[in-house]
C-alpha angles and dihedrals in degrees: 000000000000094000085049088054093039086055101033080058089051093047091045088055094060092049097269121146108218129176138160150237119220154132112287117246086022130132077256102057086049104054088041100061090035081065095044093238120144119247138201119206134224118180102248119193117205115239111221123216093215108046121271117160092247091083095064085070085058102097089049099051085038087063099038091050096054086034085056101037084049093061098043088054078049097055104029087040102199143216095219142359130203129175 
């Protein structure tokens, strides 16, 4: 996350908007919002290594979140994405 702000603040000092998709109450959000940079939110599950029945919730999460991030490119439209 720290190399996406460095360059989103280069990229602010040329002119350039940025902003961010990410998972709320994150490190993310945080630093995001530390920064004073907008950000969208997708709902993110975490995938454990061991098994814990969360992750069977994982596929789905998986889909909503690039359903929702989709949309959000569709509607911000972009000039460039990097991720």
């Amino acid at each position: 996350m720290v190399p996406a702000l460095a360059l989103a603040e280069e990229l602010r000092s040329r002119g350039h908007q940025c902003s961010f998709i990410g998972n709320a109450n994150s490190v993310e959000d945080r630093l995001c919002n530390a920064g004073d940079y907008p950000i969208a939110f997708i709902k993110v599950q975490k995938l454990y290594r061991s098994f814990s029945a969360d992750n069977l919730l994982f596929p789905w999460y998986l889909g909503s979140s690039i359903l929702t991030a989709r949309q959000i490119l569709k509607k911000e439209k972009p000039q460039a994405v990097i991720c």
